[in-house]
MOPAC internal coordinates of N, CA, C and O (Angstrom, degrees):
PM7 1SCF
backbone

  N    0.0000 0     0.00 0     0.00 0    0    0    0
  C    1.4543 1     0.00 0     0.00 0    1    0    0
  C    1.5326 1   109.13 1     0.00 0    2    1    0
  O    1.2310 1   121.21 1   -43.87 1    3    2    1
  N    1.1459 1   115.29 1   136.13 1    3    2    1
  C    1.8722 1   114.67 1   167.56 1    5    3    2
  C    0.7630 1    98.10 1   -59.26 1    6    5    3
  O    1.2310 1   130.94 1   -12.36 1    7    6    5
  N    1.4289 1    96.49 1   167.64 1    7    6    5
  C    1.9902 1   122.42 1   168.57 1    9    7    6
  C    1.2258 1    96.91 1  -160.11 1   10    9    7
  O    1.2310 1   121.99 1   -70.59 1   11   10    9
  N    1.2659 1   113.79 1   109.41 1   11   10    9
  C    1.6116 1   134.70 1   157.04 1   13   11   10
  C    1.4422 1   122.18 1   -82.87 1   14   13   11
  O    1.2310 1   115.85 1  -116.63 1   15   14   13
  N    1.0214 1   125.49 1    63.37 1   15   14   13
  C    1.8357 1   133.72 1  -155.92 1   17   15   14
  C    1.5591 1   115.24 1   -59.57 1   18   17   15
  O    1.2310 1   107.20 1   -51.72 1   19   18   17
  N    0.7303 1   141.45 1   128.28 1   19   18   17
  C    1.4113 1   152.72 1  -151.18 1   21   19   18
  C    1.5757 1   105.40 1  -122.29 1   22   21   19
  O    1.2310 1   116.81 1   -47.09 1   23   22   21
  N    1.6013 1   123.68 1   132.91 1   23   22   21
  C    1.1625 1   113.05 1  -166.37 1   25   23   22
  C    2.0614 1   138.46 1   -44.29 1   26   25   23
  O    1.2310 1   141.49 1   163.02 1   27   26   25
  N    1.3710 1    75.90 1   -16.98 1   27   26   25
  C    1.6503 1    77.81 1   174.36 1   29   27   26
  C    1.5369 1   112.57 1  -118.58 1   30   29   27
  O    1.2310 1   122.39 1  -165.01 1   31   30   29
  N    1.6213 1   113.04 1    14.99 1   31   30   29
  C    1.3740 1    98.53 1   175.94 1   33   31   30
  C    1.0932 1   125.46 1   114.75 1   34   33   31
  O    1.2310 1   114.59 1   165.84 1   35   34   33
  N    1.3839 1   127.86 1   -14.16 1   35   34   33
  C    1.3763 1   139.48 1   153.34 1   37   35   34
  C    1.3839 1   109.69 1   -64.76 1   38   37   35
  O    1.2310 1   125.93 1   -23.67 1   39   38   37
  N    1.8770 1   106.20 1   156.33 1   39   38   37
  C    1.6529 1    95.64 1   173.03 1   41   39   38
  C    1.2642 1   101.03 1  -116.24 1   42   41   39
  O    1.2310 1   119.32 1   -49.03 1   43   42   41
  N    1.5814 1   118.91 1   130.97 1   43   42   41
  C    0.9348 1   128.46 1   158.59 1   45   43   42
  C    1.4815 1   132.38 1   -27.48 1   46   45   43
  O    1.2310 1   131.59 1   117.98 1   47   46   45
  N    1.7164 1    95.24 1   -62.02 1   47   46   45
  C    1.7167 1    96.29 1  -173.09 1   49   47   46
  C    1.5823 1   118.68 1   -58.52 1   50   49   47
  O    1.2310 1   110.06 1   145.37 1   51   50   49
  N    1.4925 1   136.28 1   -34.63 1   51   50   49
  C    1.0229 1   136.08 1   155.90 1   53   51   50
  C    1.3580 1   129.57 1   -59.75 1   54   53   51
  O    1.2310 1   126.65 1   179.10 1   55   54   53
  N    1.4720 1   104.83 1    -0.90 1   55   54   53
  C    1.7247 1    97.74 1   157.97 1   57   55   54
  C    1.1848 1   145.30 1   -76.81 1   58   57   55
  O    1.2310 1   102.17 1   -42.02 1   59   58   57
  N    1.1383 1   150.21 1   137.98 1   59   58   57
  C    1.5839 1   147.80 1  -140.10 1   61   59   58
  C    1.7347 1   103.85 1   -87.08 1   62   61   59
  O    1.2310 1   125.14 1   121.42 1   63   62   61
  N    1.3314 1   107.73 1   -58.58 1   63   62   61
  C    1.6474 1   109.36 1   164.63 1   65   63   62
  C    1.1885 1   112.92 1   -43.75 1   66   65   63
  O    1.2310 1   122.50 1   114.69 1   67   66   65
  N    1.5222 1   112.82 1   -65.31 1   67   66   65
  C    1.8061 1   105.98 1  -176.94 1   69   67   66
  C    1.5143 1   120.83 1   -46.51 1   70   69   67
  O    1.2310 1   122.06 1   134.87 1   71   70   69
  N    1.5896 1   113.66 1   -45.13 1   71   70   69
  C    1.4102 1   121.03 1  -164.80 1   73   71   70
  C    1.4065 1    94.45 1   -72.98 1   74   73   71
  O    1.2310 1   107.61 1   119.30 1   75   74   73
  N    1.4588 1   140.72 1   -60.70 1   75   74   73
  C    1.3854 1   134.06 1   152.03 1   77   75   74
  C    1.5998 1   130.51 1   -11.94 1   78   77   75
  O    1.2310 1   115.52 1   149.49 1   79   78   77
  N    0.8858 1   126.10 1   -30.51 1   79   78   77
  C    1.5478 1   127.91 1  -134.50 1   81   79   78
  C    1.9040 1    81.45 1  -139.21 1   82   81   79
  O    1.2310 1   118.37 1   147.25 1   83   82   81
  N    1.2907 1   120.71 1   -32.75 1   83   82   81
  C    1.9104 1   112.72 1  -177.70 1   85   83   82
  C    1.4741 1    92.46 1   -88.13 1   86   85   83
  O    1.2310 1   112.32 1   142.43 1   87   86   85
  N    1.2638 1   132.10 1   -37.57 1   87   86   85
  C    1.0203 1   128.38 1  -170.01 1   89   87   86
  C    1.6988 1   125.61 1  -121.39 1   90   89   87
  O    1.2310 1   125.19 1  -141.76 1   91   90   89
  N    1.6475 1   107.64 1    38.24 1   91   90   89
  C    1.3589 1   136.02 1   164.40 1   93   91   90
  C    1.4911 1   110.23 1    41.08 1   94   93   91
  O    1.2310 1   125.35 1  -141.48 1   95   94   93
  N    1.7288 1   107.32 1    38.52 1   95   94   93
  C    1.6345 1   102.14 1   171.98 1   97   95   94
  C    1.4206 1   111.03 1   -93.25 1   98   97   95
  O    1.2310 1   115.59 1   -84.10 1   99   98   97
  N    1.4379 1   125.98 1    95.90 1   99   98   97
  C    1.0610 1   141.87 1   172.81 1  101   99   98
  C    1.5091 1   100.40 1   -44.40 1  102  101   99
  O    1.2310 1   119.15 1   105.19 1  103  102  101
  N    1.0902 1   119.22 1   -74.81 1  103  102  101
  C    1.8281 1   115.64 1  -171.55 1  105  103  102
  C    1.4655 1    95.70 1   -46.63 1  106  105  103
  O    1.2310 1   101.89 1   104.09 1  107  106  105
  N    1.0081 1   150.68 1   -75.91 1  107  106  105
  C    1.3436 1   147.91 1  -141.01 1  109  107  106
  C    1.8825 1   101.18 1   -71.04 1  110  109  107
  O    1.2310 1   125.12 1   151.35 1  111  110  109
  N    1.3656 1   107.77 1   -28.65 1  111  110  109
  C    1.2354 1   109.23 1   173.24 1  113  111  110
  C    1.5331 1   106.15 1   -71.27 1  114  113  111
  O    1.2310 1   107.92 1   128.06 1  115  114  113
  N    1.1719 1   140.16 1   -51.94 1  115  114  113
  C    1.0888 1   126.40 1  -171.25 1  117  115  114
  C    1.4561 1   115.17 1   -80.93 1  118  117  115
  O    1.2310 1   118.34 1   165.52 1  119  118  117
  N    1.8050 1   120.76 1   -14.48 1  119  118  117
  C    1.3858 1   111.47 1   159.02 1  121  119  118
  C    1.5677 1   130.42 1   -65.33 1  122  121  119
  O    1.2310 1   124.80 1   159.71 1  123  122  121
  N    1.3585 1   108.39 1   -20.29 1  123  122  121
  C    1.0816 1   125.82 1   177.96 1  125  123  122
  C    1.4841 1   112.31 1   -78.32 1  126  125  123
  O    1.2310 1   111.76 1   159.27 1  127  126  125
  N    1.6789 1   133.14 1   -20.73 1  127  126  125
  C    0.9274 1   153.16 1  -156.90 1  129  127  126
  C    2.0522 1    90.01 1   -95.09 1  130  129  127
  O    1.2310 1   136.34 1   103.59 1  131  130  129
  N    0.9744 1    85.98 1   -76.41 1  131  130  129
  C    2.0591 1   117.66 1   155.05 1  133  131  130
  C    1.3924 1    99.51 1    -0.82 1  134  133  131
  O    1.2310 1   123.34 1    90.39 1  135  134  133
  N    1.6422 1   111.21 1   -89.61 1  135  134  133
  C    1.1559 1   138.05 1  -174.42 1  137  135  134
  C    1.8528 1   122.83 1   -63.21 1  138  137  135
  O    1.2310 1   120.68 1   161.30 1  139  138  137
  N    1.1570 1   116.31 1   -18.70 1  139  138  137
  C    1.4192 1   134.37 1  -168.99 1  141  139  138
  C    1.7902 1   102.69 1   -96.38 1  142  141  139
  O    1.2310 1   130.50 1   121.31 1  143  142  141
  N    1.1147 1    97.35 1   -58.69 1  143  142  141
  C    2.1170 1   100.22 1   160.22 1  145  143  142
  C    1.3140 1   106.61 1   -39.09 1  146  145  143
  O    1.2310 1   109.01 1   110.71 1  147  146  145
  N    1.5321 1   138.19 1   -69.29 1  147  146  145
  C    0.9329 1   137.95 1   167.03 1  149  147  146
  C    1.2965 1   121.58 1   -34.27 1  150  149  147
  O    1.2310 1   118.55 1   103.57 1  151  150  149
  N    1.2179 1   120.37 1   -76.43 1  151  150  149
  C    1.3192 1   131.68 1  -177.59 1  153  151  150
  C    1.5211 1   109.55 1   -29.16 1  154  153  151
  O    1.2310 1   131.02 1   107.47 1  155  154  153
  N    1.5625 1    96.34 1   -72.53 1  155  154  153
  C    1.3232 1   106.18 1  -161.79 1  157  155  154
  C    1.6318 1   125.61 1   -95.36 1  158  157  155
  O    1.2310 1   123.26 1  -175.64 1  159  158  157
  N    1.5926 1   111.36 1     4.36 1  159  158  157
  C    1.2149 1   128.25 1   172.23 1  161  159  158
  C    1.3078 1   120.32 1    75.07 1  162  161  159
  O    1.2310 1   125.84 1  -128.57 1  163  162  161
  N    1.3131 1   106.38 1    51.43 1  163  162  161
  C    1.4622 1   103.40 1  -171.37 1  165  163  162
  C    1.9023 1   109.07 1  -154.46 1  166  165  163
  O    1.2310 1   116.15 1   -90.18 1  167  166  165
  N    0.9777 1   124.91 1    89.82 1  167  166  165
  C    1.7458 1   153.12 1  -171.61 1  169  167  166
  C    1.8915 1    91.88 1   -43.75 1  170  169  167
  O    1.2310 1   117.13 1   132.04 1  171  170  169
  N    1.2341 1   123.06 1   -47.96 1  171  170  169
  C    1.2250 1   132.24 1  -146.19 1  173  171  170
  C    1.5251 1   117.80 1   -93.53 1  174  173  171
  O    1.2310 1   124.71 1  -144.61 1  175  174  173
  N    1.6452 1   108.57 1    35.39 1  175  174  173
  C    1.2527 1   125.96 1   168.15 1  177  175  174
  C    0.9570 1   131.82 1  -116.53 1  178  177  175
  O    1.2310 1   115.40 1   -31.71 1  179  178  177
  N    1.6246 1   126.34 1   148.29 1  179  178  177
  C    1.3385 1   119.26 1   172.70 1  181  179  178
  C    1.3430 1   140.05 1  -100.99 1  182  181  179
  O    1.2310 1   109.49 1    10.42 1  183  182  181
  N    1.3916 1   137.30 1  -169.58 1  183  182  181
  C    1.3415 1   102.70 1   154.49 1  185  183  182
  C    1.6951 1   109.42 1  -110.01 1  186  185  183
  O    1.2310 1   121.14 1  -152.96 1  187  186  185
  N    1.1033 1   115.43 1    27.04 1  187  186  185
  C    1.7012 1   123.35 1   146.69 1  189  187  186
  C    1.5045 1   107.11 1   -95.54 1  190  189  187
  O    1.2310 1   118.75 1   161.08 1  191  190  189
  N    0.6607 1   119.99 1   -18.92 1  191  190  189
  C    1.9540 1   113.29 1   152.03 1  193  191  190
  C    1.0446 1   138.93 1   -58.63 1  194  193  191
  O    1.2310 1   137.58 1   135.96 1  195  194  193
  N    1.5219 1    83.55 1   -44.04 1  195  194  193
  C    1.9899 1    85.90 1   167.31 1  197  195  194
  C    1.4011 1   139.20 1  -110.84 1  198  197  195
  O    1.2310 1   130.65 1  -154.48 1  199  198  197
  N    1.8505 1    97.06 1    25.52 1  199  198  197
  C    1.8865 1   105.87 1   163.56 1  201  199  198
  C    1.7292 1    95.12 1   -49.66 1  202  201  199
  O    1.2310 1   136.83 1   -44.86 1  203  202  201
  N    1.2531 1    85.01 1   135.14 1  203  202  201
  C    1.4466 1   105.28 1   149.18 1  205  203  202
  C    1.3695 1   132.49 1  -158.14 1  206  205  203
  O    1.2310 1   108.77 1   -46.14 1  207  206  205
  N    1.5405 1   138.62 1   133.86 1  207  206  205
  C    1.5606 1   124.16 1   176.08 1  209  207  206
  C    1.1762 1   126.42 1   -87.37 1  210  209  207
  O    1.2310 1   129.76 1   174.16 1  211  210  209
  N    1.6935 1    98.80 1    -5.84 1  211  210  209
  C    1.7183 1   112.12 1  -175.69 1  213  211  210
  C    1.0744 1    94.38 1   116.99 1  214  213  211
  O    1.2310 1   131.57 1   -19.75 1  215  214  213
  N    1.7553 1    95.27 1   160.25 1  215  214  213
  C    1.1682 1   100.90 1  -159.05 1  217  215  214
  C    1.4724 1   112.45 1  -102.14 1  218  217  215
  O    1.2310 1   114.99 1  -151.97 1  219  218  217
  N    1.1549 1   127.10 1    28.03 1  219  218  217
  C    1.5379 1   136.18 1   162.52 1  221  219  218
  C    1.3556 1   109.41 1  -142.67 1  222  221  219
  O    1.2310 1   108.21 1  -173.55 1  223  222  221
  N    1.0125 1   139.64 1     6.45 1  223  222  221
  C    1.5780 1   163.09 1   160.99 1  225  223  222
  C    1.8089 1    98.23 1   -84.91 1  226  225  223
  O    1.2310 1   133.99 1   -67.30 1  227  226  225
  N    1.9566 1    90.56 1   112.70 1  227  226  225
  C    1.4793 1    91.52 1   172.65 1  229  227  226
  C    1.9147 1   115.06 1   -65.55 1  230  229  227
  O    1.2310 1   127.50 1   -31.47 1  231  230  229
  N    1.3542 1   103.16 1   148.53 1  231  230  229
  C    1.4277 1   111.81 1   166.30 1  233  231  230
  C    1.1708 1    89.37 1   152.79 1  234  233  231
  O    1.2310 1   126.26 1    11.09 1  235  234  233
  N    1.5219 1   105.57 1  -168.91 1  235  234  233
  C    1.6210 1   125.99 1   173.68 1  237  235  234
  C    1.6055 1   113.10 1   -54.66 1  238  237  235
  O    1.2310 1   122.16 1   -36.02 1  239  238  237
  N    1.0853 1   113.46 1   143.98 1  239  238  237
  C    1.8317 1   115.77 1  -170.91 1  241  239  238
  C    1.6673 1    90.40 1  -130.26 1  242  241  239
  O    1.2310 1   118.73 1   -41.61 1  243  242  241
  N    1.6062 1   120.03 1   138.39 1  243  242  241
  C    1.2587 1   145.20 1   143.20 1  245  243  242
  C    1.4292 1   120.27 1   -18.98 1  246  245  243
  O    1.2310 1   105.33 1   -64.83 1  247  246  245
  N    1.4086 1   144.78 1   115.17 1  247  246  245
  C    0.9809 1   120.71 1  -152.29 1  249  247  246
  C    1.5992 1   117.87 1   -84.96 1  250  249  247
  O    1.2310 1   130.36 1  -167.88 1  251  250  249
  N    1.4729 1    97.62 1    12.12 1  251  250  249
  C    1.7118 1   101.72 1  -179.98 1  253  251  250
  C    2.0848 1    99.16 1   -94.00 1  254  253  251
  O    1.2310 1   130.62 1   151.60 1  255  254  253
  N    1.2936 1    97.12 1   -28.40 1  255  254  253
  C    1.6660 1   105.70 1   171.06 1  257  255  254
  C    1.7241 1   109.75 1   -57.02 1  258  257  255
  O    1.2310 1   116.20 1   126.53 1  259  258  257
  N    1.4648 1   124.82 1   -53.47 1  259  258  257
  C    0.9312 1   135.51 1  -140.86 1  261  259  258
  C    1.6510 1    87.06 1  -100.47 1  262  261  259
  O    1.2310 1   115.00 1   167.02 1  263  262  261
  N    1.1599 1   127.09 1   -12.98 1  263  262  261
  C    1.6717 1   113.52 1   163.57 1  265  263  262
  C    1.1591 1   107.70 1  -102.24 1  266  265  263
  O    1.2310 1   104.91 1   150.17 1  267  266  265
  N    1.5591 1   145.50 1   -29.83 1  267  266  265
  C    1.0427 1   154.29 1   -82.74 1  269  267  266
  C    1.6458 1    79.88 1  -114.91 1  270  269  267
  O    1.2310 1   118.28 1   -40.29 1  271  270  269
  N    1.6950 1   120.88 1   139.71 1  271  270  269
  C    1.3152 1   111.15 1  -167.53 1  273  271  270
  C    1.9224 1   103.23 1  -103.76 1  274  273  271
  O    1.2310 1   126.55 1  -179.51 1  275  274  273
  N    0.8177 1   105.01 1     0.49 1  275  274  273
  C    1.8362 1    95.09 1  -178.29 1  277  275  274
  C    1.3518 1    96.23 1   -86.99 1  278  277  275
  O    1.2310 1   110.01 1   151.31 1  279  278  277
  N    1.7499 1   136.36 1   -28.69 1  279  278  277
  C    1.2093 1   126.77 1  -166.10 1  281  279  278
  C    1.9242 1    96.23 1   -89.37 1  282  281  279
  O    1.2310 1   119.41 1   160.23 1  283  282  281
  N    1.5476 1   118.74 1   -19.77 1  283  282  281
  C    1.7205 1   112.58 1   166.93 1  285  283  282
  C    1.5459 1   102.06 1   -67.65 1  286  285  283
  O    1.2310 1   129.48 1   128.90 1  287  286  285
  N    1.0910 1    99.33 1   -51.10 1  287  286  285
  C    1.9561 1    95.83 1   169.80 1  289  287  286
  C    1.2398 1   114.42 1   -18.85 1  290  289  287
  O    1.2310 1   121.99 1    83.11 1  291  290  289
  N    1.1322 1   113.80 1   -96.89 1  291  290  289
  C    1.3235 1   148.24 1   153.29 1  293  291  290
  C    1.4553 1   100.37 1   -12.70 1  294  293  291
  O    1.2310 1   112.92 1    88.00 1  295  294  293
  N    1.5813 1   130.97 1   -92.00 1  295  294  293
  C    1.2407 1   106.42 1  -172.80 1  297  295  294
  C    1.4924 1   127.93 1   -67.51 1  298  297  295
  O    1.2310 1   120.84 1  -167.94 1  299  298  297
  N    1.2405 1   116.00 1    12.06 1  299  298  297
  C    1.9109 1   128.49 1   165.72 1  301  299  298
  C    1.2934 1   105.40 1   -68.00 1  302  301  299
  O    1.2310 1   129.20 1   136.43 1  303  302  301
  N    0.8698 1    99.88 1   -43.57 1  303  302  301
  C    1.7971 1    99.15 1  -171.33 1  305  303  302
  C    1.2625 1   114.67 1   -97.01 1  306  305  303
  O    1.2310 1   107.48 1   160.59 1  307  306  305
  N    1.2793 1   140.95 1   -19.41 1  307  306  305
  C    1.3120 1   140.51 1   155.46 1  309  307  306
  C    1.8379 1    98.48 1   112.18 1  310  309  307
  O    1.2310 1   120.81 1  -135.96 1  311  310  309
  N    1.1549 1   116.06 1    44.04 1  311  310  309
  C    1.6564 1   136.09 1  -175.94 1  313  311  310
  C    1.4602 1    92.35 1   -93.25 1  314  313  311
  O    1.2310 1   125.60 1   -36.40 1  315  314  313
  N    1.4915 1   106.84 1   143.60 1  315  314  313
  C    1.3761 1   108.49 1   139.54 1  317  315  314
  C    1.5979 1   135.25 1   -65.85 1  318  317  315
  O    1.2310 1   132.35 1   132.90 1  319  318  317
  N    1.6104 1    93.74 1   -47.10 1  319  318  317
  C    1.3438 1   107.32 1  -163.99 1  321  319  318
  C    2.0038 1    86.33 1  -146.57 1  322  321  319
  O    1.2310 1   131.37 1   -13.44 1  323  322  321
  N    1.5391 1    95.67 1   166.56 1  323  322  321
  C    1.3215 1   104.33 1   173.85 1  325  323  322
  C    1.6343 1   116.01 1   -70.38 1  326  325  323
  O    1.2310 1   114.62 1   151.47 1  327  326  325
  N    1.1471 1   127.80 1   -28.53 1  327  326  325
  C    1.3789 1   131.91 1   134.77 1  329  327  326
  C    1.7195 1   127.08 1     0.97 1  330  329  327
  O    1.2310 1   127.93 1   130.98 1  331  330  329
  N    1.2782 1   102.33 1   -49.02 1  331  330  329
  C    1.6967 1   122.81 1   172.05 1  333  331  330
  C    1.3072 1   119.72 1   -54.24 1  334  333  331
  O    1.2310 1   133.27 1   142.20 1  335  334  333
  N    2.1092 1    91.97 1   -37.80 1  335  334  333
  C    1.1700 1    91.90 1  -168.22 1  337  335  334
  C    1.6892 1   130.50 1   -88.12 1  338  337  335
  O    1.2310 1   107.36 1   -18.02 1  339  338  337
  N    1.0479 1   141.17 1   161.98 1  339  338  337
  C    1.6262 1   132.85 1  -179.16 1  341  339  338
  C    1.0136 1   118.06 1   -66.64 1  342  341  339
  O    1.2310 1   118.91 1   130.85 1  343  342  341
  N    1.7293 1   119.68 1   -49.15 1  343  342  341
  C    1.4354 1   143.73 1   140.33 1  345  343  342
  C    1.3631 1   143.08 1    -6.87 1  346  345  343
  O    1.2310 1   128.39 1   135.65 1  347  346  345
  N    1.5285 1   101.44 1   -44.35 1  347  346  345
  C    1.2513 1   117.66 1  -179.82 1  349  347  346
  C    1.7899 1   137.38 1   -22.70 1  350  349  347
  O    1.2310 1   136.76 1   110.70 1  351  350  349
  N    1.1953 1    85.15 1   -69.30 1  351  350  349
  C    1.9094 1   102.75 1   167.87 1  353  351  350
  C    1.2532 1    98.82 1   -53.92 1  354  353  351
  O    1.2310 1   104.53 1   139.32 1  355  354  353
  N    1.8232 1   146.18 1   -40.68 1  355  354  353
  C    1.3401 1   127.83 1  -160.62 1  357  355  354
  C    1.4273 1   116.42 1  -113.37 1  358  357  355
  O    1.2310 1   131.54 1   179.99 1  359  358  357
  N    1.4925 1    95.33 1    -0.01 1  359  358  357
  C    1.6458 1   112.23 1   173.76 1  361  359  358
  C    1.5592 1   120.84 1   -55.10 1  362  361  359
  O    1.2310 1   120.64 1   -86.85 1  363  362  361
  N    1.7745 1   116.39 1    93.15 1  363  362  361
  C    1.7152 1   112.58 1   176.24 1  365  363  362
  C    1.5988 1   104.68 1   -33.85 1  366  365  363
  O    1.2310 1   117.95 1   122.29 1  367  366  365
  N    1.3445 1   121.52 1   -57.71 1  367  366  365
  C    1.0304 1   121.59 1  -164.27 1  369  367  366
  C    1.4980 1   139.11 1   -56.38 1  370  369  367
  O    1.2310 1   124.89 1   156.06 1  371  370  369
  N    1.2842 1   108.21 1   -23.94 1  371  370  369
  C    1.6966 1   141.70 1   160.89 1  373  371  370
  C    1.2723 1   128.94 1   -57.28 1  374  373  371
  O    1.2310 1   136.25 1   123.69 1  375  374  373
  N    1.7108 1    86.15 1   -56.31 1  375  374  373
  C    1.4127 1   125.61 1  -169.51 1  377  375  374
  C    1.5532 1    90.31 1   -57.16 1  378  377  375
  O    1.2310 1   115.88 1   108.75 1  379  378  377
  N    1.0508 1   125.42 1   -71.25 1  379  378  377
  C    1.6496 1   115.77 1  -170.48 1  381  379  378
  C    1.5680 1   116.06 1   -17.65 1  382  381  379
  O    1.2310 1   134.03 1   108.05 1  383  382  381
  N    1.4141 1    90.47 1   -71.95 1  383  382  381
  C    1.4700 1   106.78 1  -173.10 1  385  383  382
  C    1.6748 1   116.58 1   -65.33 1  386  385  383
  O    1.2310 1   115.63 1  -170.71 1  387  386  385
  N    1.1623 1   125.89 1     9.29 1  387  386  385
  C    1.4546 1   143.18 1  -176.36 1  389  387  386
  C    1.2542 1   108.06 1  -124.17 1  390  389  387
  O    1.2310 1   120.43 1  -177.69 1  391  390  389
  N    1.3130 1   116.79 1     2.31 1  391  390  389
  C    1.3617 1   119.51 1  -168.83 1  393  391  390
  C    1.7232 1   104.22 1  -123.59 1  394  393  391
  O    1.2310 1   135.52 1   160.37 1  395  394  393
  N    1.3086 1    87.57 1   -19.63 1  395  394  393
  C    2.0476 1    98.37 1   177.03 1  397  395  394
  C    1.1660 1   104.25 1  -116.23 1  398  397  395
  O    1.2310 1   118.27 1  -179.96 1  399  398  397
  N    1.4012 1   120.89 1     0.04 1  399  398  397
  C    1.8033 1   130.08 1  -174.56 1  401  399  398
  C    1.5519 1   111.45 1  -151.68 1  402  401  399
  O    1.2310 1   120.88 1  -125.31 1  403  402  401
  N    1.4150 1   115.92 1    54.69 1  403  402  401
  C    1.9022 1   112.56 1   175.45 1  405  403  402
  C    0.9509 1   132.08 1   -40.01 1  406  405  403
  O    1.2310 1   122.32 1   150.89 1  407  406  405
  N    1.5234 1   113.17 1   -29.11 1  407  406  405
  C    1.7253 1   131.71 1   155.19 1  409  407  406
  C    1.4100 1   121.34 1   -27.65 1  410  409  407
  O    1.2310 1   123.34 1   137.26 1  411  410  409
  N    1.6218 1   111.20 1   -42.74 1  411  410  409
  C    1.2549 1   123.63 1  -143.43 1  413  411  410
  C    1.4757 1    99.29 1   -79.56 1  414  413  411
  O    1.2310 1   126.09 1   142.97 1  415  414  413
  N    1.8035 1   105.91 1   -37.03 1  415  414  413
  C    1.3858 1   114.58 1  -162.99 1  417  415  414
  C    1.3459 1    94.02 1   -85.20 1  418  417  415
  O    1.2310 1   113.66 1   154.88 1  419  418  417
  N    1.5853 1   129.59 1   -25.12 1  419  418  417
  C    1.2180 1   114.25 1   168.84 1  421  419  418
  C    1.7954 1   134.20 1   -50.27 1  422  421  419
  O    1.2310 1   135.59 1   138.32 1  423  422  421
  N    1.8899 1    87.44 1   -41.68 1  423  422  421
  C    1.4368 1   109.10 1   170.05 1  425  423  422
  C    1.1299 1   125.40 1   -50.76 1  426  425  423
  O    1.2310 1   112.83 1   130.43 1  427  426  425
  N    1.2104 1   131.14 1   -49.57 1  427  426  425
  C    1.4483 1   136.77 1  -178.72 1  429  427  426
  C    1.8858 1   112.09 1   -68.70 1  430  429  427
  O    1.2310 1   128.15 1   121.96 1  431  430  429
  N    1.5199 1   101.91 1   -58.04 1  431  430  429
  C    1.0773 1   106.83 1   175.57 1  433  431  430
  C    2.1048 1   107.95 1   -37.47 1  434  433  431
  O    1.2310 1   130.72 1   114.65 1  435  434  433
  N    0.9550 1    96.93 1   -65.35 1  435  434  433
  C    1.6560 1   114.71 1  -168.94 1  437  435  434
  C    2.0383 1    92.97 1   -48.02 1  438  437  435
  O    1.2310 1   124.90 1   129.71 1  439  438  437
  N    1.5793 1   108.20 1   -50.29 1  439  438  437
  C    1.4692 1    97.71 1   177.14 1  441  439  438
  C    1.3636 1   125.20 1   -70.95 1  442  441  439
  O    1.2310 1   117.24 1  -177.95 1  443  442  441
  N    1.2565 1   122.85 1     2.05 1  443  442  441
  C    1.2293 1   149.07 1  -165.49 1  445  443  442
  C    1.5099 1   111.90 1   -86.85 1  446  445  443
  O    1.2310 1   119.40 1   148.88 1  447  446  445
  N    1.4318 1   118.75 1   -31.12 1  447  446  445
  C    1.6034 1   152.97 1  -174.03 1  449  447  446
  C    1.3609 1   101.09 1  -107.58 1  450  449  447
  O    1.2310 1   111.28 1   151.86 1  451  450  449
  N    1.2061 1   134.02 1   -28.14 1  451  450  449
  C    1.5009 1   130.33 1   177.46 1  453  451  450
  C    1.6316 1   114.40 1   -77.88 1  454  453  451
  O    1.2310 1   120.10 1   180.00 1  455  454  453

């Protein structure tokens, strides 16, 4: 399976926007649009909101990617991924997303060895 690792540990390539949005499936983009309101409780999205190529993959970025502060982290310091960092495991800021996604910290770790 790919893995397109995303600064805090998510994988890109298994994302529904990304896989939509590299490979111009409009329907799947807007189901994903569909499904993400739901999910995440929030009416006030689009599905031009949520192109994305990933989040260290040049192109258009999601607009929660393109504010999103662990990936400014990350590109402040000249990191690929939070992985880079020493911090990582004790990082509040990470930690969120490792804490609603255990995968993530697996992810990095594992790119960390590559």
């Amino acid at each position: 399976m790919e893995k397109i690792i995303a600064c805090c540990g998510l994988n890109c390539a298994t994302c529904d926007a990304r896989i939509a949005t590299v490979t111009n499936d409009i329907e799947l983009l807007i189901e994903t649009t569909e499904k993400w309101k739901v999910h995440y409780k929030v009416s006030d999205i689009s599905a031009e909101m949520i192109k994305c190529t990933g989040c260290g993959e040049e192109g258009v970025k999601m607009i929660h990617c393109s504010q999103c502060e662990i990936r400014s982290c990350v590109k402040s310091k000249n990191y690929q991924t939070c992985a880079d960092c020493e911090l990582m495991e004790k990082c509040a800021m990470v930690g969120k997303i490792h804490k609603y996604d255990p995968g993530t910290l697996g992810n990095l770790k594992l790119s960390k060895q590559l």
